[in-house]
C-alpha positions in Angstrom: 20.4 73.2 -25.1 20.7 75.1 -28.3 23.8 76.7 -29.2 22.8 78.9 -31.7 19.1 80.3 -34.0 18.9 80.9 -37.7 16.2 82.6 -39.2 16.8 81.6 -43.3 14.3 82.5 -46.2 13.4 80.2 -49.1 16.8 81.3 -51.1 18.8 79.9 -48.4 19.8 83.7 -47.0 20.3 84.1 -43.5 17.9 87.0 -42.0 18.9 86.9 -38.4 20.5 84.9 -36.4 21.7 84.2 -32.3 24.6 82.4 -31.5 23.8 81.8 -27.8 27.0 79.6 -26.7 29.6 81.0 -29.1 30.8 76.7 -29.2 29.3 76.6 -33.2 31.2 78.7 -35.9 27.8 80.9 -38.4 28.9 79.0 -41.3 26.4 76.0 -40.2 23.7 78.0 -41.5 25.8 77.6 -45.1 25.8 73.4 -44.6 21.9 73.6 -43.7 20.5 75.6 -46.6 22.7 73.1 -49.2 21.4 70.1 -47.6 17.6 72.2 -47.5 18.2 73.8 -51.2 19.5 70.1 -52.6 17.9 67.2 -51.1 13.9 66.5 -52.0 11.7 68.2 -49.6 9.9 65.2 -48.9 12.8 63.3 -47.9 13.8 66.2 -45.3 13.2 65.1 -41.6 12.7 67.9 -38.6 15.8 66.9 -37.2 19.2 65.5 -38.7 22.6 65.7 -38.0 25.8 67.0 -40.0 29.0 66.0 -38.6 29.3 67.2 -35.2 26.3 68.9 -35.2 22.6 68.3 -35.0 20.1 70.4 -37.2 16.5 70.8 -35.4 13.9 72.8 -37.5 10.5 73.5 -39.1 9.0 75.8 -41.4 6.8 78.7 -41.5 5.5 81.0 -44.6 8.4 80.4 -46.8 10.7 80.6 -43.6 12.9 77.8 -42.3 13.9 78.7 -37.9 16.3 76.4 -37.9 18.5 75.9 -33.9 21.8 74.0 -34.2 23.8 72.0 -31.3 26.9 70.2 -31.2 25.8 68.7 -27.8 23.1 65.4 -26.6 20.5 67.6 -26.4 16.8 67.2 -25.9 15.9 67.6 -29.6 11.9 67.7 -28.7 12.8 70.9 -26.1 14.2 72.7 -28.9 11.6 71.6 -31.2 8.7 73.5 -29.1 10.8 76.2 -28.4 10.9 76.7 -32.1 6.9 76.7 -32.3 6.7 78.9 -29.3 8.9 81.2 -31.1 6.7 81.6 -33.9 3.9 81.7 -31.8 5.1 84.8 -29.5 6.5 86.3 -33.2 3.0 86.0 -34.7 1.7 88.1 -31.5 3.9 90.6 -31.7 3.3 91.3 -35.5 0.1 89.6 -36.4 2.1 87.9 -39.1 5.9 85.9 -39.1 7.4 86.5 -42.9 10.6 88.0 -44.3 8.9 91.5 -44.1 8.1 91.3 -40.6 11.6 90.3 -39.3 13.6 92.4 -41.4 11.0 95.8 -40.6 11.6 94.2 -36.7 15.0 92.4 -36.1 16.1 94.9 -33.3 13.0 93.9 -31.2 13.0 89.9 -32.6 16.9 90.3 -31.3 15.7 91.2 -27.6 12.8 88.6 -27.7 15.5 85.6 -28.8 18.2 87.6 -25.4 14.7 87.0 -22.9 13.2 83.7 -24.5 16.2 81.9 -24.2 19.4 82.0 -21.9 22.6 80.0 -23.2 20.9 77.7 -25.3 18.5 77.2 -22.2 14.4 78.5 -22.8 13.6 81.1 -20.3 10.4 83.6 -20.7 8.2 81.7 -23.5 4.9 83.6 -22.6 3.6 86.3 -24.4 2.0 88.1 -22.0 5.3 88.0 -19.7 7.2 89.4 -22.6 5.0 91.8 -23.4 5.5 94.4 -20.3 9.1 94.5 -20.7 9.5 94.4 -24.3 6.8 96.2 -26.6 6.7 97.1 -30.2 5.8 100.3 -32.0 5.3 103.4 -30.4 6.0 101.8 -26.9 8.6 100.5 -27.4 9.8 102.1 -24.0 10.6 100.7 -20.7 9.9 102.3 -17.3 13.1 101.0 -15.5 11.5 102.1 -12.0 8.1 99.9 -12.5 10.2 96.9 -14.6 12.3 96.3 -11.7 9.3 95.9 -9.7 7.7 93.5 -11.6 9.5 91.7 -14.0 12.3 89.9 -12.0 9.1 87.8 -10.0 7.1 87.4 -13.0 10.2 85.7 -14.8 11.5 83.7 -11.4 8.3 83.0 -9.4 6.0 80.3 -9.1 3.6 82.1 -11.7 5.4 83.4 -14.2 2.3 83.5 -16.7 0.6 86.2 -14.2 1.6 89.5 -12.1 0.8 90.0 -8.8 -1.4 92.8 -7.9 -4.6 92.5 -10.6 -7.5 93.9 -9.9 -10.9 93.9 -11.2 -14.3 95.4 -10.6 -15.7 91.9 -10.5 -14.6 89.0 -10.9 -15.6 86.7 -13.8 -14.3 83.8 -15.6 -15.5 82.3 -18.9 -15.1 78.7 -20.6 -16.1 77.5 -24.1 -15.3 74.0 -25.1 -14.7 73.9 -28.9 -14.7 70.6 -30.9 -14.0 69.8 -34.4 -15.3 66.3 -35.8 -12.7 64.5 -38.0 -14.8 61.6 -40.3 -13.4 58.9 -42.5 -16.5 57.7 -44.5 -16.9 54.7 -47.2 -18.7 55.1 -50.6 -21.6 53.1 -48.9 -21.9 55.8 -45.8 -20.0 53.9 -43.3 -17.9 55.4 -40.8 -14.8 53.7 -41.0 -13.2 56.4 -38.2 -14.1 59.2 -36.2 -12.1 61.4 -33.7 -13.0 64.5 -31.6 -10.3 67.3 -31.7 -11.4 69.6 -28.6 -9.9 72.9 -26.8 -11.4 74.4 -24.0 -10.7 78.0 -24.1 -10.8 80.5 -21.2 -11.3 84.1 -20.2 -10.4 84.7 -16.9 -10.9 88.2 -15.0 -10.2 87.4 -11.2 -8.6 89.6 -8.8 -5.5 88.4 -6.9 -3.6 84.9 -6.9 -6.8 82.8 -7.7 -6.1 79.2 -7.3 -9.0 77.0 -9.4 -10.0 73.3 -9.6 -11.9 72.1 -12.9 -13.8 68.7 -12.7 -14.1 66.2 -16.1 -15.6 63.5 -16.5 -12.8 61.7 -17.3 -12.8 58.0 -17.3 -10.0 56.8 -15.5 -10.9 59.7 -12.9 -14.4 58.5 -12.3 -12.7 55.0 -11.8 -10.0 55.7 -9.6 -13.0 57.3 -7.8 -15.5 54.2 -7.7 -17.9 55.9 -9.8 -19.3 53.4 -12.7 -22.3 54.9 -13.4 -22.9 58.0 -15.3 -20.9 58.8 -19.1 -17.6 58.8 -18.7 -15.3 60.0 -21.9 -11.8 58.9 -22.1 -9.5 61.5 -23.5 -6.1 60.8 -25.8 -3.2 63.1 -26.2 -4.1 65.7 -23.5 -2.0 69.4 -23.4 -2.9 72.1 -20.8 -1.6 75.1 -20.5 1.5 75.7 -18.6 -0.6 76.8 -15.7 -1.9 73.3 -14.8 -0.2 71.9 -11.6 0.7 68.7 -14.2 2.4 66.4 -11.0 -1.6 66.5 -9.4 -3.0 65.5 -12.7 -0.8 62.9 -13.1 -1.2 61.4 -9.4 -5.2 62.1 -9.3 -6.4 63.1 -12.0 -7.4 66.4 -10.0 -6.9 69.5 -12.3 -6.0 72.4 -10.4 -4.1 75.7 -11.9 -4.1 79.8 -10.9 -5.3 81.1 -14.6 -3.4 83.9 -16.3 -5.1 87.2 -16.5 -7.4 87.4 -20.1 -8.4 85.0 -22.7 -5.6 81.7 -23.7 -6.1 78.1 -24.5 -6.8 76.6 -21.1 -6.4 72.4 -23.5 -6.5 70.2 -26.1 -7.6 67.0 -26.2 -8.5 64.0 -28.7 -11.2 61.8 -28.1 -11.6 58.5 -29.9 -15.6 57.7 -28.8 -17.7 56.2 -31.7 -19.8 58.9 -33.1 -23.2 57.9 -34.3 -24.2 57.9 -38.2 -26.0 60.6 -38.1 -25.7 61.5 -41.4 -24.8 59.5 -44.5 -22.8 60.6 -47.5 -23.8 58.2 -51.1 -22.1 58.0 -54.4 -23.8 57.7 -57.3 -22.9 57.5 -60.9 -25.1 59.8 -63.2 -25.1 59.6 -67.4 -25.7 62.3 -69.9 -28.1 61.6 -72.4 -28.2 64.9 -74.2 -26.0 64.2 -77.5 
């Protein structure tokens, strides 16, 4: 649980803050930016602790979002929260910097009252936020249709989806998107190779659609007897919040109702050799014009 949110600039000034539990005094803010403005920035860790408190942050365009407890709390759950805030920021205004949040603190306030509940992370999807609490122009709520339809997007089962969409017809879309990472000697060796990978999605189904997706993941195609046919074996896997994660883990079996749109469906690292298909030489060249 985080007691409190500090938004600070690069000066050490404090842009905006949310003291959630009222159990820290604002002056923490004032022992964070000394130890921040002092020490060398490559000596600074995400998270330490000051006394009776412990500092979690990161930093962002000049900007340090910095969440403080004074309780044994679950450092790396405040840690994402702090990413997801940036993240849901960065949709709301294209960009997070000290313009944004200073032209928008009244509806940054409201997103920090929904996203988190004393100290506790609530609503961290954009989408959810997004009927209740809109920027610009809209920046109206119908209370009639919100009642409706917010209190079972935030409590149900599905909180990334509303109940009720429709569409003409029903289509879904998937691109898998991988980025090679090479580590090559002078001689053209490959000394390492990994495969960064997201599979994107775009779903446009009607309903509560509930979907299966197949892999051919190794330790699937063993558990299932299958030893023929290729077989990848996948490191550091993240799905989407959607993902029924206690099936994946007991059977490999990826199953998930999709929110409504495009979003990153996972990410994944894969560690297979890659061939040398290319081959990157040195050579020394001389000048021999005086």
């Amino acid at each position: 649980m985080a007691s409190g949110i500090f938004f600070i600039d690069a000066k050490g000034k404090v842009l905006l803050s949310r003291n959630y539990r009222a159990d820290v005094s604002m002056s923490v803010a004032e022992h964070f930016t000394r130890r921040v403005l002092t020490d060398d920035e490559n000596d600074m860790k995400p998270v330490f602790q000051e006394g009776p408190y412990t500092y979690v942050y990161i930093k962002y365009n000049s900007l340090y979002i910095m969440a403080v407890t004074n309780k044994n709390a679950n450092v790396m759950v405040i840690l994402n929260f702090l990413y997801l805030v940036v993240s849901v920021l960065k949709d709301y205004f294209n960009e997070l910097e000290e313009e944004s949040i200073k032209d928008n603190f009244v509806i940054i306030y409201e997103l920090l009252d929904e996203m988190m509940d004393f100290g506790y992370p609530q609503a961290t999807n954009t989408k959810t936020l997004k009927t209740f609490i809109q920027a610009g122009e809209a920046h109206k709520v119908e209370k009639k249709k919100l009642a409706e339809n917010v209190t079972g997007m935030l409590t149900g089962a599905t909180p990334w989806r509303a109940e009720g969409i429709k569409h003409k017809k029903n289509e879904i879309f998937l691109d898998v998107i991988e980025k090679l990472n090479l580590l090559v000697a002078s001689n053209g060796t490959v000394l390492h190779s990994e495969i960064m990978g997201t599979v994107k999605m775009k779903s446009y189904l009607s309903g509560m659609p509930e979907l299966k997706l197949g892999l051919n993941d190794k330790i699937l195609m063993q558990n299932r007897g299958r030893t023929r046919g290729k077989s990848v074996e996948m490191d550091d896997i993240r799905f989407h919040q959607c993902v029924r994660l206690s099936r994946f883990e007991s059977n490999r079996t990826i199953s998930f109702i999709p929110p409504d749109g495009p979003f990153d469906f996972m990410q994944y690292r894969l560690t297979t050799k890659v061939c040398e298909f290319l081959q990157l030489l040195s050579s020394q060249g001389y000048n021999l014009e005086d």
